[in-house]
N, C-alpha and C positions, 0 to 999 in steps of 0.2 A: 481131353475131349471124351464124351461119354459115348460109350458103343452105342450104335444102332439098335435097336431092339427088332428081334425075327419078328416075320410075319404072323408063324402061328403063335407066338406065346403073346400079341398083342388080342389075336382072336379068343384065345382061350382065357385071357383077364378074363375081356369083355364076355364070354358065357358065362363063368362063373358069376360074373356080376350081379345077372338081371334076375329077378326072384321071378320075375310074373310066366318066364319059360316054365317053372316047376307046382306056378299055380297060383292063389290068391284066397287068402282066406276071407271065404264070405262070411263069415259066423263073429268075427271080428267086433269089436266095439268102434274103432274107427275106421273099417270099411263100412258098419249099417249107417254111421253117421254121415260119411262120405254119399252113400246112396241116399238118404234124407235131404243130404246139402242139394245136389242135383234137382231130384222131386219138388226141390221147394226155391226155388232160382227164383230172384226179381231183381230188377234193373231197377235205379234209382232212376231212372232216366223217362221211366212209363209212368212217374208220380204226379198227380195234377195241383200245383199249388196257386192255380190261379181264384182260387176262394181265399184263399191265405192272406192272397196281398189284398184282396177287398177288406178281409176282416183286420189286418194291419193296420190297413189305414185308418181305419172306424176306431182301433180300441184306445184309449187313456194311454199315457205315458207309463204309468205304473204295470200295469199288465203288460206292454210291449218289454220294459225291460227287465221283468219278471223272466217270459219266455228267452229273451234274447239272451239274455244269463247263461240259464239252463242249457240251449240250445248249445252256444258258445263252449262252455263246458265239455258238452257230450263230442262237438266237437275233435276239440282237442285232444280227449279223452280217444276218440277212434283212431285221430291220426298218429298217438304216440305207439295205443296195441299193432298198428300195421306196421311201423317202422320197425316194432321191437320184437315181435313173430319171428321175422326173421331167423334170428340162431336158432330157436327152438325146431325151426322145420330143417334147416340146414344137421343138427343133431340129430335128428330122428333118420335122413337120407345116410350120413356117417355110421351109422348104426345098423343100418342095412333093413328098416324096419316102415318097409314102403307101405301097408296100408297104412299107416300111420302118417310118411310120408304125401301119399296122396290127398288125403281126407286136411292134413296142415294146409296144402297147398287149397284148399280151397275155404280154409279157415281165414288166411291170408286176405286174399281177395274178397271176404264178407266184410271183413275190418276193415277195405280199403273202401267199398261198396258204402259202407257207414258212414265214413268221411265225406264220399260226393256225396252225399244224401243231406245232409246236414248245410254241406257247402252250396249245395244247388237252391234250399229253401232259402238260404242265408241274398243269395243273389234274386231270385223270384222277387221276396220282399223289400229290396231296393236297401238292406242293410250292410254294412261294412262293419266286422265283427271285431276288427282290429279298434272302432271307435271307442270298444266298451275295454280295452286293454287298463287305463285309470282304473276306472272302476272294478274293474275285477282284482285289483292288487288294495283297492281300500277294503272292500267285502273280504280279503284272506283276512287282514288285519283285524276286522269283526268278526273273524272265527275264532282267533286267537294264535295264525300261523305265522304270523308277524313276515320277517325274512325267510324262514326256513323253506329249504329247499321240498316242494312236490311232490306226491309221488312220482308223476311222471317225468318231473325234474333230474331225477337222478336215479331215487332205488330201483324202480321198472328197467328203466335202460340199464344199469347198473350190473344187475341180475340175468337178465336175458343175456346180452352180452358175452359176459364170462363164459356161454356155454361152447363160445367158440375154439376156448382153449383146456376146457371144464367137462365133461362129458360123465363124470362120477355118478352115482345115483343121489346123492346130497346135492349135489348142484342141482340139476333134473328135476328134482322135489323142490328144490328152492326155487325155480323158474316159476311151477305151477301155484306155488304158491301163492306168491305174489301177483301173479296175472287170472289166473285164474279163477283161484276162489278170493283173494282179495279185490283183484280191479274189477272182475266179471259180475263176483260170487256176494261179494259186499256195497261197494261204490256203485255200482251201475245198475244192481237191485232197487237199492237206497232211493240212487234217480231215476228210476223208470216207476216208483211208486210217486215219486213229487211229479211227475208227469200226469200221471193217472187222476190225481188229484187234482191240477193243475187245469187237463184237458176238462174233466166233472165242472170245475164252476165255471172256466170261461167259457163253453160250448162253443169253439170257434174253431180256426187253423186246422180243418179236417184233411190236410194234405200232407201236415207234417205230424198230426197224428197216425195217420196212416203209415207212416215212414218207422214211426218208431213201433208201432206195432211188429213191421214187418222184423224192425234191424232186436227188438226183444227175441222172436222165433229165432235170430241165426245164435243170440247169445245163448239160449236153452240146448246149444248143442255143444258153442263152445265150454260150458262151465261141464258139461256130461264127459266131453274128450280131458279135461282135468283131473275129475274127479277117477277116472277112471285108470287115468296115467299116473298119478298120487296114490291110489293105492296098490297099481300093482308093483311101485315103487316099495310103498311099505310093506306091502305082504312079502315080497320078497328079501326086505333088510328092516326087519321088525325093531334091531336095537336103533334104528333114527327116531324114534316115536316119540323119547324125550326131544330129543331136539327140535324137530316139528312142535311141540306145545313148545318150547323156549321160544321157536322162532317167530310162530302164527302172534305171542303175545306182543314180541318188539314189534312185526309189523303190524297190527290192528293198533299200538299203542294212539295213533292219532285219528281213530274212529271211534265213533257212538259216542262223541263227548273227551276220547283221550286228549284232548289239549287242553286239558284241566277245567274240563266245564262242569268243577262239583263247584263254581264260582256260581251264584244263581244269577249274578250277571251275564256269564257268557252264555252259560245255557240258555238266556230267557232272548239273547242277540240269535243264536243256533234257530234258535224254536221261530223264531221271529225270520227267520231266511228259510223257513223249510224243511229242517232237519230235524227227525224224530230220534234222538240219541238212544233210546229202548228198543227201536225199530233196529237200528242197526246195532244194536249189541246184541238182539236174538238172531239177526245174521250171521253174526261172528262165530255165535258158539255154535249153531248149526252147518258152517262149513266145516268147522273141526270137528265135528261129530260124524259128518260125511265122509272121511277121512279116516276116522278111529277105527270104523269097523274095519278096515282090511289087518287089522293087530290080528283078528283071529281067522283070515282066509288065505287059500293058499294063492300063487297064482293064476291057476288053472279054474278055482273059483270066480277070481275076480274078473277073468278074462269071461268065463260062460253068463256071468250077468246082464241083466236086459240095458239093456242103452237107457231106461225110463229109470232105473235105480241110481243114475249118476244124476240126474237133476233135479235143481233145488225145488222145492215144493211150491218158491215165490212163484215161477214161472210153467207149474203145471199146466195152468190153465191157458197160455198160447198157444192155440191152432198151427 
C-alpha cells in the first residue's frame, strides 16, 4: 500500500508548480499572441447567414457544389486541427511552458470555433455535408490520390500524437511542421486564396464570407505561434536543419502538383478544380525559408522578435 503523502510536501509540489506566483512574461511571442486572441474574440454564433440561404437557393447547381466542396473541406480540415492540438498543448503544460500553454489553450478553442462555423452555415443553408461524401472520394481520384491515405487521415494525427510519449525537440519540430506551416502555412493558404476568388465572381454568400474572413485572422496567428516555436526549436538544435529540409520535402511531396501532375492531364483535371500548383509551390519554399533563418539566431533572438515576423506574407493583409 503506498504511504500517505504529508500535508506540507503536497503544498509545497503545488508552489513549486505554478509559474504565474513568480510572474508572466509579457514580452513573449505567445503571451502578445494570447493578448491578440482575446482582443479579437468572435462567436460563430453572432454570424448572419440568412442572405446565404436566399442566395443558395437562387444559384445553379454548379456553383452550389463548387462552394459546398470547399466548404466541406474546410470543414473537415478544422475539425481534425482541434482534435489533434490536443498533444501539442498537453506538451507545452508538461514542459512547464505556460504562456505558451495558455495562448494553445486558446488556439484550441479557435479551431474548434472554425468547425461550428462552417457547421452552422452548412445547417442555415438546409445542406447535409455527408450527401457530398461520393463525391468527394471521386474528386480525390481526379486528383490523383486514388486510395491513399489524407493528411488528415493519418500523418496529422499521426504526428501530433506521438507527442504524448515524444516530447524530444525533433518531435516538437515535427508537430509544427506538419500542422502548422504544412496544414495552416500551405493547404489552408491555398484555400483561403480559392475562396477569395471564388467569393470575387460569385458576389454572393456574404455570411459565410464573413466567417472565413474572420477564421483567416485567427489562422495569421496560429501559423506566427509555429513559426516561432520552429525556430526557437532550431536555433537552439541547429544540426536538425538537414533533417527539417529531408522531412518538409516527404511531406509537401503531395502538394503543388506532387502527385505526379508533370502528367498535362492531371495537371489540367488540378487546374480545372481550383488548384494553382505554382501557387502552392511558392508556399512551400516560403514556409521553409520562414524556418531557415533561425540557422543563424540564437534563442534569445528568436524569442525578442515581433509576433508580425512569424507571419506569412499571404495573410498580411487581415485585419
Amino acid at each position: 500500500m503506498t504511504e500517505p503523502v504529508a500535508a506540507g510536501q503536497i503544498q509545497e509540489t503545488q508552489i513549486s508548480r505554478y509559474r504565474s506566483t513568480r510572474g508572466l512574461d509579457y514580452d513573449s511571442v505567445p503571451w502578445k499572441l494570447w493578448e491578440k486572441s482575446k482582443k479579437l474574440f468572435w462567436d460563430p454564433a453572432d454570424l448572419d447567414f440568412t442572405q446565404d440561404a436566399t442566395d443558395w437557393q437562387a444559384m445553379p447547381d454548379d456553383e452550389r457544389l463548387l462552394v459546398a466542396l470547399s466548404a466541406r473541406g474546410f470543414m473537415v480540415g478544422e475539425e481534425a486541427v482541434t482534435l489533434d492540438i490536443v498533444p501539442l498543448l498537453r506538451c507545452m503544460s508538461d514542459l512547464g511552458r505556460l504562456e505558451d500553454t495558455m495562448y494553445l489553450s486558446m488556439f484550441a478553442m479557435e479551431e474548434a470555433k472554425h468547425t461550428d462555423m462552417f457547421r452552422r452555415w452548412f445547417d442555415a443553408v438546409g445542406l447535409d455535408p455527408s450527401s457530398l461524401d461520393d463525391i468527394v472520394r471521386a474528386r480525390q481520384a481526379a486528383l490523383g490520390q486514388g486510395d491513399r491515405p489524407g493528411l488528415f487521415d493519418g500523418a496529422l494525427t499521426r504526428v501530433m500524437r506521438r507527442l504524448d510519449t515524444d516530447r524530444s525537440p525533433r518531435a516538437i519540430l515535427d508537430a509544427t511542421l506538419i500542422y502548422n506551416q504544412l496544414v495552416e502555412g500551405v493547404a489552408a493558404i491555398a484555400g483561403y486564396r480559392r475562396w477569395e476568388l471564388t467569393f470575387r465572381r460569385l458576389g454572393k454568400l456574404p455570411g459565410l464570407q464573413a466567417g472565413i474572413k474572420l477564421t483567416q485572422r485567427d489562422e495569421r496567428r496560429h501559423i506566427a505561434y509555429g513559426t516561432y516555436l520552429g525556430r526557437q526549436i532550431i536555433a537552439a538544435n541547429p544540426e536538425l536543419w538537414e533533417w527539417v529540409e529531408q522531412r518538409w520535402a516527404r511531406l509537401t511531396a503531395g502538394f503543388g502538383g506532387g502527385y505526379g501532375a508533370a502528367e498535362p492531364e492531371l495537371r489540367d483535371r488540378r487546374a480545372a478544380l481550383g488548384f494553382d500548383d505554382e501557387y502552392e509551390q511558392g508556399l512551400i519554399r516560403r514556409r521553409l525559408e520562414a524556418l531557415a533563418v533561425a540557422r543563424t539566431m540564437n534563442i534569445a533572438e528568436v524569442n525578442a522578435s515581433a509576433v508580425e515576423t512569424f507571419e506569412p506574407e499571404e495573410l498580411q493583409h487581415v485585419v
